[in-house]
N, C-alpha and C positions, 0 to 999 in steps of 0.2 A: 504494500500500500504506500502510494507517496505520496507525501509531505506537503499540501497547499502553497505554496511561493507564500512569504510575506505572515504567515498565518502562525503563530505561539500555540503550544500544546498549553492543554490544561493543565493546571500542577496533581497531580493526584495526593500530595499532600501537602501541609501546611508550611512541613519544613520546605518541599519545592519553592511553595511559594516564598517564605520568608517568616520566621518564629515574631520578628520584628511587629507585624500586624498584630496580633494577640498583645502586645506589650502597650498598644496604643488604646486598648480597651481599657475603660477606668477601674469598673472591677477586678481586672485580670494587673493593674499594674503592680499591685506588692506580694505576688506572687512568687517563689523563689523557682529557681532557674529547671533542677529537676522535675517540681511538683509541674510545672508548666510544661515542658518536653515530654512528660506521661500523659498531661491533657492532648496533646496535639495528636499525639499516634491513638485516641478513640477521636477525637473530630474530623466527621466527613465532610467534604468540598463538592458542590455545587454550583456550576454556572446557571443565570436565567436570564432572557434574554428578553427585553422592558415590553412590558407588559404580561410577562408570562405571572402565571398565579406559584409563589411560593408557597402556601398554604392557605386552606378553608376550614378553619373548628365551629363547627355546628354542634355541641352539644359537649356534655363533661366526660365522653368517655372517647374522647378523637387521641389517636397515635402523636399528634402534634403537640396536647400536653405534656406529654414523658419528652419533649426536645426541647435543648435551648439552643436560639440559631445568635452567631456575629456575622456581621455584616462586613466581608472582607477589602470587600471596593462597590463601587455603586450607590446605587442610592433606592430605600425600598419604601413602601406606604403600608402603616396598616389602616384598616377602613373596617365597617360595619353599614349595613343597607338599614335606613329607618323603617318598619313596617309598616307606618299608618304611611308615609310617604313613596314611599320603595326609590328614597333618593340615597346614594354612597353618602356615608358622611364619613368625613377623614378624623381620625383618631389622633395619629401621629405620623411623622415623617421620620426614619432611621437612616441616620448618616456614616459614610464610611468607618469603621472602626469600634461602632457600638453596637452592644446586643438587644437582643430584642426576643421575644416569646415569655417576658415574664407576665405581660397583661393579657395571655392566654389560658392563665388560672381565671380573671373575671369571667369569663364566657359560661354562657346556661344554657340551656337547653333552646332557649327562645333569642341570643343572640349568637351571629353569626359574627366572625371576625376572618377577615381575609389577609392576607399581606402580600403585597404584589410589588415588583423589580420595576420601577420607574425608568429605570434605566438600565442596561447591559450589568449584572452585579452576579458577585462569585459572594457565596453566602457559605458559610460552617456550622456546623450541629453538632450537637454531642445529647448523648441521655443526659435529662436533666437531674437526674441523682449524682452521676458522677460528675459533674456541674455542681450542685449543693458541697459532694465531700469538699471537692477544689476551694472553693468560697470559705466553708469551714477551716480545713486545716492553713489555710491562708490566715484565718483570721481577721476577714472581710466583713463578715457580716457575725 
């Protein structure tokens, strides 16, 4: 298979990418250097391509609560649809280098939360337990 002219692989992992990215997250900055390098080899990488749908949690028992995603480049929107209106209303905007899926706990049965690549964005997840241990033996929270 050959190589597109002009065209960069994706990193298949973080270290590809750069451990640098993770150190610009606020949560992740007083992390120490191994407890961080363990986090990285469980965090999977994903490009989306602007407009594509990063996640939809409809309800308390979606796969997308057990993840916590960072936002490695790009730029992503989370939204909710009003049901008396069925207009998008914007929640928040996530910028390069922060995380996001913690306002994925508020979701019920009755709303929906979407988050979507506004722009061309490589995004990261990890199970959000081993995300909490991280946080904890950090001493973050």
């Amino acid at each position: 298979m050959e190589k597109e002219r002009g065209t960069k692989p994706t990193p298949q992992t973080l270290k590809d990418f750069g451990l640098w990215h993770l150190r610009r997250v606020d949560l992740l900055k007083s992390v120490d250097g191994e407890a961080l390098n363990r986090f990285t080899r469980l965090l999977q990488l994903r490009e989306f391509k602007r407009g594509e749908i990063i996640y939809v949690i409809s309800g308390s028992r979606d796969e997308h609560l057990e993840r916590m995603y960072f936002l490695i480049k790009g730029r992503v929107k989370i939204s909710s649809v009003d049901d008396a209106s069925g207009k998008e209303l914007l929640l928040m905007l996530i910028k390069q280098g922060e995380p996001f899926g913690l306002l994925n706990s508020v979701g019920n049965e009755k709303t929906e939360l979407r988050a979507t690549a506004l722009q061309a964005s490589l995004v990261g997840y990890v199970p959000r337990d081993d995300f909490d241990k991280l946080i904890k033996q950090a001493g973050v929270c």
